[in-house]
C-alpha positions as CSV (number, residue, x, y, z in Angstrom):
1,X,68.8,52.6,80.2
2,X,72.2,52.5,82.3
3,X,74.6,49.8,81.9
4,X,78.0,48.4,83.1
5,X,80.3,48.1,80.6
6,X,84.2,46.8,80.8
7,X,85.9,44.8,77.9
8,X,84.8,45.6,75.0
9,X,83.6,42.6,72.5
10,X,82.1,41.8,69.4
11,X,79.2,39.6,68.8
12,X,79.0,37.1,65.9
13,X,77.5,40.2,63.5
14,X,80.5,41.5,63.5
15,X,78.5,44.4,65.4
16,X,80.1,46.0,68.9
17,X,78.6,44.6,71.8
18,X,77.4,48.0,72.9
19,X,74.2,47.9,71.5
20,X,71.6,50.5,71.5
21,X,68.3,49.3,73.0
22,X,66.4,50.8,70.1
23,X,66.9,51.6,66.7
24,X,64.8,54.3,67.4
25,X,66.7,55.9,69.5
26,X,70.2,54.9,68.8
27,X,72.2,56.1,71.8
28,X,73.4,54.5,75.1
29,X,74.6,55.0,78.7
30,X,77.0,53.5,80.1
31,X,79.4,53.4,83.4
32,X,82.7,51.8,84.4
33,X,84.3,50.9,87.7
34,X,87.6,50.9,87.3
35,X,90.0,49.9,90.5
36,X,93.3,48.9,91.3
37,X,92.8,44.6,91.8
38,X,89.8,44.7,89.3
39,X,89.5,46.0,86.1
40,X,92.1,48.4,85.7
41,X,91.8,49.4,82.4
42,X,89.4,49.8,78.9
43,X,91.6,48.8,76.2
44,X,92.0,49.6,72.5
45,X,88.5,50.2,70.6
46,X,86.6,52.2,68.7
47,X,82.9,52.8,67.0
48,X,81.5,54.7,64.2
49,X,79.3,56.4,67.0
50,X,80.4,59.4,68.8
51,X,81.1,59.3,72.6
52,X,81.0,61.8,75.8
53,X,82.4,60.9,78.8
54,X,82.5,62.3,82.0
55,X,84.8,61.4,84.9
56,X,82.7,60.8,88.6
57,X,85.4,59.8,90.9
58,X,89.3,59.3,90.6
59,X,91.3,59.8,87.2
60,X,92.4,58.3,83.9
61,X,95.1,58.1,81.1
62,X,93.0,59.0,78.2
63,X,94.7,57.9,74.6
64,X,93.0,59.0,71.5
65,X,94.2,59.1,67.9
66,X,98.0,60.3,68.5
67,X,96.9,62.5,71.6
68,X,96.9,61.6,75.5
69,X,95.0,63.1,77.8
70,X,94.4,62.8,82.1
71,X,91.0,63.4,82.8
72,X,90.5,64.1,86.7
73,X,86.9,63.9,88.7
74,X,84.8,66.6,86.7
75,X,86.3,66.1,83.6
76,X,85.4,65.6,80.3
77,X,86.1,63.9,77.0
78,X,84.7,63.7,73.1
79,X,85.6,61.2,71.0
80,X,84.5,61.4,67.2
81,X,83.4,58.9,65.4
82,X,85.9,55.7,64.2
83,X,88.9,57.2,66.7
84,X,90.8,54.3,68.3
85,X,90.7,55.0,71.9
86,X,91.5,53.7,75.4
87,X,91.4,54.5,79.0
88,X,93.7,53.8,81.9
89,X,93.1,54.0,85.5
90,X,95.7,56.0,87.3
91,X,94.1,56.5,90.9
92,X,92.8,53.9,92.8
93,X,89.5,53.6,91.8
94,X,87.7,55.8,89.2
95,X,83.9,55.8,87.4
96,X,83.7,57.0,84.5
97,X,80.3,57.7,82.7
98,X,79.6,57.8,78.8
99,X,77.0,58.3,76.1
100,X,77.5,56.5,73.0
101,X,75.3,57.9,70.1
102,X,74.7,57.7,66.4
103,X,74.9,61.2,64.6
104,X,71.8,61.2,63.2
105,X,69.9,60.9,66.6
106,X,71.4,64.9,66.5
107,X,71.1,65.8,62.7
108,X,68.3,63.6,62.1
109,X,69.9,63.1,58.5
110,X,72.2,64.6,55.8
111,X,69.1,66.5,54.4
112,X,69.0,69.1,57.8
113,X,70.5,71.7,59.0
114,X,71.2,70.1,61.8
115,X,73.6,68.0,60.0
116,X,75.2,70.6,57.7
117,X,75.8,73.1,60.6
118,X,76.6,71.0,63.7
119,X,77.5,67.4,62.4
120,X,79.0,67.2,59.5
121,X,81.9,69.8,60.7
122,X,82.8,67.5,63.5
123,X,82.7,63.7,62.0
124,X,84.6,64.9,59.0
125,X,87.6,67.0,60.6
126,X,89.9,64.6,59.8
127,X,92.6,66.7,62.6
128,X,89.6,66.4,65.5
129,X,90.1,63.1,67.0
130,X,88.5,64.2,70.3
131,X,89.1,66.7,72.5
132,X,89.6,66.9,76.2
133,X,87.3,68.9,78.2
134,X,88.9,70.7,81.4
135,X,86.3,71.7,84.1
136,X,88.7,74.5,84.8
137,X,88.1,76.5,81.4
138,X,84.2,77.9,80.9
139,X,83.4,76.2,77.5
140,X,84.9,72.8,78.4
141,X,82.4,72.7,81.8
142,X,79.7,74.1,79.8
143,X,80.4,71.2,77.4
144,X,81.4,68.8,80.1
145,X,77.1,69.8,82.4
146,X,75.6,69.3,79.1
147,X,77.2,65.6,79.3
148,X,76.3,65.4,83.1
149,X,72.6,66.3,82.1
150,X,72.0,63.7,79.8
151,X,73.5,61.1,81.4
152,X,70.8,62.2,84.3
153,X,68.5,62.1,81.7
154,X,69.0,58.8,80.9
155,X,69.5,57.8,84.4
156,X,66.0,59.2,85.5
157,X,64.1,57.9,81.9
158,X,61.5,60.2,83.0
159,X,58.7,61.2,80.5
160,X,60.1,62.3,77.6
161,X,63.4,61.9,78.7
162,X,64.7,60.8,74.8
163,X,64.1,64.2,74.0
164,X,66.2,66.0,76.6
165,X,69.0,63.8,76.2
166,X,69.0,64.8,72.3
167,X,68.9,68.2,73.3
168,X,71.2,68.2,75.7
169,X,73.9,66.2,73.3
170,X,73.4,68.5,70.7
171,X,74.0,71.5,72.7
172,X,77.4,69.9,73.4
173,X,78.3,69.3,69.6
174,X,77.4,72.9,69.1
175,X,80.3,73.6,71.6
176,X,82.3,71.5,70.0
177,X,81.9,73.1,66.6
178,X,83.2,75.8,67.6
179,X,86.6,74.3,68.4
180,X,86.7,71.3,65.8
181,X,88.9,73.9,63.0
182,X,91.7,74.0,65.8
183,X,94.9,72.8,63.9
184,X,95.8,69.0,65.6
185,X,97.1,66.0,64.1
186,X,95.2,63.8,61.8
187,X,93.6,61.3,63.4
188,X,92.5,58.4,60.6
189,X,95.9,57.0,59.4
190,X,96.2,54.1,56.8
191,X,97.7,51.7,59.9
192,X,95.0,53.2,61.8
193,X,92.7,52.0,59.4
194,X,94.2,48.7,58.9
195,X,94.7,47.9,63.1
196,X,91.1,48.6,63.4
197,X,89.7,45.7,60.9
198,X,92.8,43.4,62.4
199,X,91.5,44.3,66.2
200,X,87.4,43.6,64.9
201,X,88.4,40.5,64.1
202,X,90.6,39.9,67.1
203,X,87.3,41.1,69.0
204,X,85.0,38.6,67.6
205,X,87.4,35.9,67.2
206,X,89.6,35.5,70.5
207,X,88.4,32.3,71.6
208,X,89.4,30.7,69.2
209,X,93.5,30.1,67.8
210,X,94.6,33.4,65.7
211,X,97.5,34.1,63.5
212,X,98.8,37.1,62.4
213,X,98.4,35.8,59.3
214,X,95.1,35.5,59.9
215,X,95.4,39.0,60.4
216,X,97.0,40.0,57.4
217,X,94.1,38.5,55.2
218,X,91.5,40.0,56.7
219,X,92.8,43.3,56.6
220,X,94.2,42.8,52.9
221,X,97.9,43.6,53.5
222,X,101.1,41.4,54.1
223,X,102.0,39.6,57.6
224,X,104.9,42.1,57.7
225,X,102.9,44.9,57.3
226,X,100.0,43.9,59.8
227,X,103.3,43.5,62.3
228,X,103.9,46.9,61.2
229,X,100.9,48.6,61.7
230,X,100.6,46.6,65.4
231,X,103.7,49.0,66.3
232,X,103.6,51.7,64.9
233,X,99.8,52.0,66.6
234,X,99.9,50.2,70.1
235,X,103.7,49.6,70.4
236,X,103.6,45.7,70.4
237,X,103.0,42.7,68.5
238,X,99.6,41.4,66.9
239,X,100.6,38.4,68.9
240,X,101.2,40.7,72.3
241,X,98.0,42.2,71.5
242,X,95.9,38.9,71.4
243,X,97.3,38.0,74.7
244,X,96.5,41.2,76.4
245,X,93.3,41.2,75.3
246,X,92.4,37.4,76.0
247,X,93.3,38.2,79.4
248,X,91.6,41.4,79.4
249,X,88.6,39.8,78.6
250,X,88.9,36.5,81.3
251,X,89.1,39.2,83.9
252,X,85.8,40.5,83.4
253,X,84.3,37.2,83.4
254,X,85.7,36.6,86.5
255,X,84.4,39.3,87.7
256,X,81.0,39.3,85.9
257,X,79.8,36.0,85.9
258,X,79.8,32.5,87.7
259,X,81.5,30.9,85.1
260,X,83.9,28.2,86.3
261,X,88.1,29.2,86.0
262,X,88.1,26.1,83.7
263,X,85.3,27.4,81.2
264,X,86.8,31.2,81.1
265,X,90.1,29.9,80.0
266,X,88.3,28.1,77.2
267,X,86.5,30.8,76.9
268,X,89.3,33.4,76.3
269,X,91.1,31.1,73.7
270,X,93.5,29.0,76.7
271,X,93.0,25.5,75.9
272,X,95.6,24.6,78.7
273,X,94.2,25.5,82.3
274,X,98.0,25.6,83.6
275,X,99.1,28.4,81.0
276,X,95.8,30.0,81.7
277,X,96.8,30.4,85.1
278,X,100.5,31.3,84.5
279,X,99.8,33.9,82.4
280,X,97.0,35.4,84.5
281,X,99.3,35.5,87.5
282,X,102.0,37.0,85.1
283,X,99.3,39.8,83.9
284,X,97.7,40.0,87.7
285,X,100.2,38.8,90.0
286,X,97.9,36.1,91.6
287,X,95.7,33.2,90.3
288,X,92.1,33.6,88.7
289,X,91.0,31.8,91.7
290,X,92.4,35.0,93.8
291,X,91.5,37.4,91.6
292,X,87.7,36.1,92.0
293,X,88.0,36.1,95.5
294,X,89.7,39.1,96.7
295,X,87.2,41.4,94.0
296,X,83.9,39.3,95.6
């Protein structure tokens, strides 16, 4: 039930790449390596799902809604559902394990208790983005060995392991609960809103040539404002964004498949192999050629 997971992508459904492996049981582990060379970073996303994390080895920048966080090994973080999120690797190596997991594998609908009690509180508080949970304060590591149990869980996939991992999540979100009226800053804004169905499209789209106003369109609003929205959430241009993320996504390639430099610069929307490589070097300080070969 583990996976790898770096960039994150759409497919052609317009549905996140991260995919449950059941409908039945909509919830999935994941890991990252992150290291200084390689993939040094998760960029911008987000998922109507809710995610736990848990940090193995090394740190991250976590950045969340209008919050930042640095998780350390031992550390934990929750992210509610449709928060635009991002990690950055600040030591030289860090892996980081999640759980990503519809709400109503806990609820089990908006008919139960379950939902009225310990969902619905949590996916609605429009001023709980997330919260960062500190193994140094006794309800954050309580929160933080419930994550660590059903990512074991998972792991293991021992007889009726679907069971204890929905136990185990749901004791977290009862933690949670209990934290989610704390007074923070609201965390769905109307440029939120509108970068997230500019950077879907982005996501499913970055092969192929994209203009901002493109953009615009898709998300309904002016090319002005969609430049406006681009700043005021990730401090940079739609155009910057593109780029960054192009590259983001050649990277892992690079690193993931056998794919030939030529065919991931196609790939990742470079028709010109010679820009492909200036701009990797720019973004890596070496080729794709020895970016492949010193991560082998």
């Amino acid at each position: 039930m583990i996976s790898k997971t770096t960039v994150i992508r759409l497919s052609a459904n317009n549905e996140k790449e991260q995919l449950h492996n059941t409908p039945l049981f909509p919830c999935s582990a994941y890991y990252s390596d992150l290291q200084t060379g390689g993939i040094e970073v998760i960029p911008w996303h987000w998922h109507k799902e809710l995610e736990l994390m848990y940090i193995v080895s090394g740190s991250v920048n976590v950045v969340y809604g209008a919050e930042k966080a640095t998780l350390k090994p031992g550390d934990g973080f929750f992210c509610n559902s449709k928060v635009l999120h991002k990690y950055n690797l600040v030591s030289e190596k860090c892996r980081i394990c999640y759980l990503v997991f519809d709400e109503n594998l806990i609820s089990g609908g908006i008919g139960t208790i379950f939902y009225q009690k310990y969902v619905h509180p949590i996916v609605t508080a429009e001023t709980f983005p997330g919260k960062y949970l500190s193994k140094d304060i006794i309800k954050d590591r309580e929160a933080i060995e419930g994550i660590k149990a059903a990512f074991l869980a998972a792991q293991r996939e021992q007889a009726g392991f679907e069971h204890d991992i929905r136990y185990y999540l749901g004791k977290v979100l009862v933690i949670l609960g209990q934290q989610s009226h704390l007074p923070m800053t609201r965390h769905i804004t109307l440029p939120m809103e509108r970068v997230k169905e500019m950077v879907d499209y982005i996501h499913m789209h970055y092969g192929e040539p994209i203009s901002t106003d493109q953009l615009a369109f898709h998300a309904g609003i002016s090319e002005r404002e969609a430049q406006r929205c681009f700043q005021k959430v990730f401090k940079m241009s739609p155009r910057q964004y593109i780029h960054n993320y192009r590259l983001q996504v050649a990277e892992e390639m690079l690193l993931e498949t056998s794919e030939s430099i030529l065919a991931i610069g196609l790939a990742c929307g470079f028709s010109n192999p010679s820009h492909f490589s200036k701009s990797f070097r720019a973004y890596r300080g070496c080729t794709p050629y020895a970016f492949r070969h010193r991560n082998q």
